[in-house]
C-alpha positions as CSV (number, residue, x, y, z in Angstrom):
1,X,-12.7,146.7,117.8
2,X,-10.9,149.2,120.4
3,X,-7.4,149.2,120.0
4,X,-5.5,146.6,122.1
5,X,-2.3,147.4,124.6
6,X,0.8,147.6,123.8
7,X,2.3,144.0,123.7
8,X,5.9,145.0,125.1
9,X,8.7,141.9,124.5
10,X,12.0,141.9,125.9
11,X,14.0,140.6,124.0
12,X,16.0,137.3,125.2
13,X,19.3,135.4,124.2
14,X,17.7,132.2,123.0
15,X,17.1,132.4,119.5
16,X,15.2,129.8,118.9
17,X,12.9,130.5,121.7
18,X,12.7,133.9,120.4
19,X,11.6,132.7,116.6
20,X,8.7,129.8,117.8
21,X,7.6,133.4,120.2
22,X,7.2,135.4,117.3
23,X,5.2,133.1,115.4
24,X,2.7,132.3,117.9
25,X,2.6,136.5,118.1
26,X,1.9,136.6,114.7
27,X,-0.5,133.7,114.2
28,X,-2.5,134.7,117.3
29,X,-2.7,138.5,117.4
30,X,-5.1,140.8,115.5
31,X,-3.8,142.8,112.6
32,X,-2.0,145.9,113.3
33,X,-1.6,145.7,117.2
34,X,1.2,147.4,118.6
35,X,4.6,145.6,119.3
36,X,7.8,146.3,120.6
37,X,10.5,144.3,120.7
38,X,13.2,145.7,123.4
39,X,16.4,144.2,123.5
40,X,19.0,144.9,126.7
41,X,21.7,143.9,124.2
42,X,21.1,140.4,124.6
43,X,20.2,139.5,121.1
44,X,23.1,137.9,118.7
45,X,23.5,137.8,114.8
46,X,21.0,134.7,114.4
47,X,18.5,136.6,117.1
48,X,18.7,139.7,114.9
49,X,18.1,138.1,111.8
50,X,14.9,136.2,112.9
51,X,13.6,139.7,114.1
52,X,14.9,141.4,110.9
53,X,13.0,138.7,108.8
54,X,9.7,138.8,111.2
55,X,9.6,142.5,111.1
56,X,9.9,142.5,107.9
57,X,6.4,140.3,107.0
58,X,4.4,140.9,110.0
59,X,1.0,142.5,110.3
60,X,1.3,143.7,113.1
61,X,2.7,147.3,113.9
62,X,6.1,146.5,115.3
63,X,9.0,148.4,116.2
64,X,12.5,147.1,117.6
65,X,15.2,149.3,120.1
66,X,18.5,147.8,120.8
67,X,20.8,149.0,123.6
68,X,24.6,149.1,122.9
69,X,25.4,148.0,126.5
70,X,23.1,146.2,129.1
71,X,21.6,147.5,131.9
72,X,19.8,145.1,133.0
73,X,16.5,142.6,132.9
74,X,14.9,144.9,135.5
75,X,16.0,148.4,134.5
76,X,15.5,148.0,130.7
77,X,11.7,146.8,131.3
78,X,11.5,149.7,133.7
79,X,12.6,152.4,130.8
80,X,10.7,150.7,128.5
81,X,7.5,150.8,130.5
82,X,8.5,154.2,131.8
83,X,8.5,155.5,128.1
84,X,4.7,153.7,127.3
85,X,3.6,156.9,129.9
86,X,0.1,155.4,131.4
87,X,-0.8,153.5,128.8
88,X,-1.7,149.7,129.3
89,X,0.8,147.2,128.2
90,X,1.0,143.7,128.1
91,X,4.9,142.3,129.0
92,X,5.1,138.6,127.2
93,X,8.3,136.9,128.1
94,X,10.1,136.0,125.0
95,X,9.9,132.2,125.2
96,X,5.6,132.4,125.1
97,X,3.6,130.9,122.8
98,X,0.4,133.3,122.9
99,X,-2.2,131.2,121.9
100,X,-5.4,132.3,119.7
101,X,-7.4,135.6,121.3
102,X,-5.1,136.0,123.9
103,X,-4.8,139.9,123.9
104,X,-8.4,140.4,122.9
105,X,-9.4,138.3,126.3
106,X,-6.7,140.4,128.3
107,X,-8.3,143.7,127.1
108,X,-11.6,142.6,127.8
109,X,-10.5,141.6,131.7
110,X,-9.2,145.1,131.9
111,X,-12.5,146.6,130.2
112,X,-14.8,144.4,133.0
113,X,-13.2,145.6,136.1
114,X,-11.0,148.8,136.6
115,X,-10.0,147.9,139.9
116,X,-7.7,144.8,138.3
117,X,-4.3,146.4,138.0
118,X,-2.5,143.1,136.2
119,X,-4.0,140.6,134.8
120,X,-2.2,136.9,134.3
121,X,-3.3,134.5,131.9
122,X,-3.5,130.8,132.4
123,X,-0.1,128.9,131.3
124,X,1.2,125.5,131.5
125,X,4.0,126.8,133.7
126,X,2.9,129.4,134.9
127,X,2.9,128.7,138.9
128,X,-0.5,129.9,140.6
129,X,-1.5,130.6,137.3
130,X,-0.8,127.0,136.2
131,X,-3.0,124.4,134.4
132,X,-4.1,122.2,135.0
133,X,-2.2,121.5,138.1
134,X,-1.3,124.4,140.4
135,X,2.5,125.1,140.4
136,X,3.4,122.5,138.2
137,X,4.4,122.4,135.3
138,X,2.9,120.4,132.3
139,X,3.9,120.2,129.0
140,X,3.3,123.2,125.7
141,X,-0.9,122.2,124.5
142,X,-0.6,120.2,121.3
143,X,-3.2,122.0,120.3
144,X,-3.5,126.2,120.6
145,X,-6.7,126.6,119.3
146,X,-8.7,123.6,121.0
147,X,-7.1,125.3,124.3
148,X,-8.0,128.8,123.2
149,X,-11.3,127.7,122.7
150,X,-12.0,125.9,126.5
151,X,-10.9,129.5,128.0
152,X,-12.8,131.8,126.0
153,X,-15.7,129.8,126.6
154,X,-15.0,130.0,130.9
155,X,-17.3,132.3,132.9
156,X,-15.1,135.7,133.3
157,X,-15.1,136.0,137.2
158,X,-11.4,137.3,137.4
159,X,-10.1,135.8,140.9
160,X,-7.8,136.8,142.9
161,X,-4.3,135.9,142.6
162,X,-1.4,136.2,145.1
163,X,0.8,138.0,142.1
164,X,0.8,138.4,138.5
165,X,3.4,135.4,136.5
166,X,6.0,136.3,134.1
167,X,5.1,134.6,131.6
168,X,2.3,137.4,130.5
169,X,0.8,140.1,132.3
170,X,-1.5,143.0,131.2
171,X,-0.5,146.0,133.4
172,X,-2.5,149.2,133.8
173,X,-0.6,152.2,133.2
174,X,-2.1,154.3,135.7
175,X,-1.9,152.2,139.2
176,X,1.7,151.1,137.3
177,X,2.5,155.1,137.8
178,X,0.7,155.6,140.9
179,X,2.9,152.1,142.5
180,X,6.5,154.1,141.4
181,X,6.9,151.1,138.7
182,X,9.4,148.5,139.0
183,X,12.4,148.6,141.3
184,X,15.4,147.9,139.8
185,X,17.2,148.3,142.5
186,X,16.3,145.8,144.8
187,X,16.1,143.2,141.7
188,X,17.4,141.7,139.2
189,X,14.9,139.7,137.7
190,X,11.7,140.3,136.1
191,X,9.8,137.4,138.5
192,X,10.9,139.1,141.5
193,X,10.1,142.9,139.8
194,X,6.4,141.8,139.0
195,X,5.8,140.4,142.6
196,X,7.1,143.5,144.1
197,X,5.1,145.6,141.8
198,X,2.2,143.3,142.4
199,X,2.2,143.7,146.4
200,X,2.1,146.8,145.9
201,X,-0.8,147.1,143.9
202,X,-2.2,145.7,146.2
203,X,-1.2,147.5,149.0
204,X,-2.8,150.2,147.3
205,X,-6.3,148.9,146.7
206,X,-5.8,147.3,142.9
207,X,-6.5,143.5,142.1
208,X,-3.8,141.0,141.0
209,X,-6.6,138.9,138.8
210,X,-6.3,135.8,136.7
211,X,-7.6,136.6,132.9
212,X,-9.1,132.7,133.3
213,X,-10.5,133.3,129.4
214,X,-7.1,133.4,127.8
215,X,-4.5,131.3,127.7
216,X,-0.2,131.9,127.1
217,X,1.8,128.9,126.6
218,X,5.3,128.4,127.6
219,X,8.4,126.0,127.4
220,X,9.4,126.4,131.2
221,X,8.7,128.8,134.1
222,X,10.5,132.0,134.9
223,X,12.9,132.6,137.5
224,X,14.4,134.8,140.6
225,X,17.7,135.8,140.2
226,X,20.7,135.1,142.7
227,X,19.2,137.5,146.1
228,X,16.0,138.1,144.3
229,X,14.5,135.7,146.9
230,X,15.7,137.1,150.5
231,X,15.0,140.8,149.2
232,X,11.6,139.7,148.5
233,X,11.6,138.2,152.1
234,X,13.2,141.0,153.5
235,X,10.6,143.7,152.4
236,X,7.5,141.3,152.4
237,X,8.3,138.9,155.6
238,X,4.7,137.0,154.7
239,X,5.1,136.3,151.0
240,X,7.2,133.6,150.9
241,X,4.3,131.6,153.5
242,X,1.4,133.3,151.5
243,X,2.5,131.6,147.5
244,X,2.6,128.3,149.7
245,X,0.3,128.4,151.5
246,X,-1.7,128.8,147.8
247,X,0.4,126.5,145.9
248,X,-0.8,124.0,148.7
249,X,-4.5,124.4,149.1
250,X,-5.1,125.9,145.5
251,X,-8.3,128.0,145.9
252,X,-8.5,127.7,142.4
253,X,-8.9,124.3,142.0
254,X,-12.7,124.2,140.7
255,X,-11.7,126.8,138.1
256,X,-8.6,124.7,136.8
257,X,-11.3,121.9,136.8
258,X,-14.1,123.9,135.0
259,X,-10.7,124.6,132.2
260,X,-9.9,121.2,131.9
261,X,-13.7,120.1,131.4
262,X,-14.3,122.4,128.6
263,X,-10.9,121.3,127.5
264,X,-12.1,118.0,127.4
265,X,-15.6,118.7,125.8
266,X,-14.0,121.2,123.1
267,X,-11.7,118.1,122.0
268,X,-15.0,115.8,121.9
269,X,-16.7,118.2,119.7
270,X,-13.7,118.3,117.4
271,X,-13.3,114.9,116.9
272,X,-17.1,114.8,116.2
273,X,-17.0,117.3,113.3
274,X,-14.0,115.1,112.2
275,X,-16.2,112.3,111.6
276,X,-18.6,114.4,110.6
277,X,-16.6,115.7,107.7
278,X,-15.0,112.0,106.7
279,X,-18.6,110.9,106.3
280,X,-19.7,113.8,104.2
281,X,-16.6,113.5,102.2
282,X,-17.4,109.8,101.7
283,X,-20.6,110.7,100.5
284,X,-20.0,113.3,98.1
285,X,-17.0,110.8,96.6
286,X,-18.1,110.0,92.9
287,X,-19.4,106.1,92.8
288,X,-16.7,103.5,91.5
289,X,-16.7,102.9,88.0
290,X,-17.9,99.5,86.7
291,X,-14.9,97.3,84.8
292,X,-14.6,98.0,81.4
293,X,-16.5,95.4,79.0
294,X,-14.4,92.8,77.3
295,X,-12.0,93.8,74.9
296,X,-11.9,97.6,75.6
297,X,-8.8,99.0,77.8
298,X,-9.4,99.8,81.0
299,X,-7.9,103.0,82.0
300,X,-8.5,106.7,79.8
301,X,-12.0,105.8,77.7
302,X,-12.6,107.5,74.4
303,X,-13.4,111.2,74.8
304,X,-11.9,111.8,78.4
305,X,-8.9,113.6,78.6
306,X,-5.3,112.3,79.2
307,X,-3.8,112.7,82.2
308,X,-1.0,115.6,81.6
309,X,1.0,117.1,83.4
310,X,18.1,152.6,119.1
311,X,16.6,155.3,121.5
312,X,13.8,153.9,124.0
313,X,10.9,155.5,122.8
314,X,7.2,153.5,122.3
315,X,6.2,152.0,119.1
């Protein structure tokens, strides 16, 4: 298997968040891939204890950088994407729950069309990238791998999505460069970074594409900060119309459909192998003894046995 991206995770303040994040990362992401956790001094005692502990029995290759003073959401991703060069690297948000082949399924987006220059994976609240109702939000999957499952087995047709969502998002490297990465500047949030970036991409010829085979849980959506919103209007004057206008008439509608079918099918097939397996364990159960004859104990025969007891730099 080629080597995946980078999986780059800013570090957040909730630590609990943080902790249910890093399991799903370990649980759900092959053995050795690449992972660093960047922290804009936002991380307390508890925080660094969980990370201390995780680092500690992971399998995967991770590294963790702490600033001493905070710069920002905006300008720490930007240093820590500016020090990945033009490699690939897929930003998680540190309350997602990745869910089983979710990396894998990114990669393999990338690796069917080079024109995609981000590529968003299907979340519970994840806004145009939503299931399985556009811009709402629905509740965490019950169950990871059942959901896994239903988008792995969708046809890989990549649409087109108005921006890549925060709540994970493969980015290629080179368009990154060639776009002048993310301007912290103009924002102070991550959501309003990544649609910048995004329109931009675009501007320049690249695809914003929806990895519809994988699949990246999540508690709540992301955010703009306070003037995130009017400098995003100011500099793109259609944007604001264009995500309603797609939150209203979701284009996507037949593909959230085709999700929630599988969805549906993959939970019929797993309750079938259920009963399945209760059946075969009901036949393989050894037959019920017959009651002891008159006058001998029931209980252990003769001859059976009693029972006994620092500096930015990429990982």
């Amino acid at each position: 298997m080629a080597e995946l991206p980078v999986v780059l995770l800013p570090v957040g303040a909730d630590d609990d968040a943080l902790d249910a994040c890093l399991g799903a990362l370990e649980a759900n992401t092959p053995a050795g891939t690449r992972v660093w956790l960047a922290d804009d001094a936002q991380c307390g005692p508890r925080g660094y204890a969980v990370i201390e502990r995780w680092i500690a029995r992971t399998g995967l290759s991770a590294d963790y950088t702490r600033r001493q003073r905070a710069i920002g959401q905006v300008a720490h991703l930007d240093e820590m994407l500016k020090a990945c060069g033009d490699a690939d690297v897929i930003v998680l948000a540190p309350d997602a729950l990745p869910t089983p082949g979710w990396a894998t399924q990114l990669a393999a987006c990338f690796a069917r069309d080079a024109s995609i220059a981000t590529a968003t994976p299907w979340c519970n609240a994840g806004e145009t990238a939503a299931w399985p109702r556009c811009g709402e939000i629905g509740p965490v999957p019950g169950d990871a791998e059942r959901i896994a499952r239903a988008a792995a087995a969708m046809a890989p047709r990549h649409p087109e999505l108005p921006a890549a969502v925060d709540h994970a998002v493969l980015l290629r490297g080179r368009a990154r460069l060639k776009a002048g990465g993310l301007d912290a500047a103009s924002y102070a949030s991550w959501y309003a970074a990544l649609i910048d970036l995004s329109l931009r991409l675009a501007g320049l010829g690249w695809r914003n594409a929806l990895c519809e085979t994988a699949f990246v849980a999540r508690g709540g959506e992301g955010g703009p900060a306070d003037g995130d919103l009017d400098a995003l209007a100011a500099r793109w004057p259609h944007w604001h119309a264009r995500l309603a206008g797609f939150l209203m008439d979701d284009p996507l509608h037949e593909v959230r459909e085709r999700l929630s079918r599988l969805h549906a099918e993959a939970d019929a097939t797993q309750r079938q192998r259920d009963l399945f397996a209760e059946g075969a364990a009901d036949a393989d159960a050894p037959a019920l003894e017959a009651p002891a004859p008159a006058g001998e104990p029931s209980g252990v025969r003769e001859g059976e046995d009693a029972p006994g007891g620092g500096e930015a730099s990429p990982p």
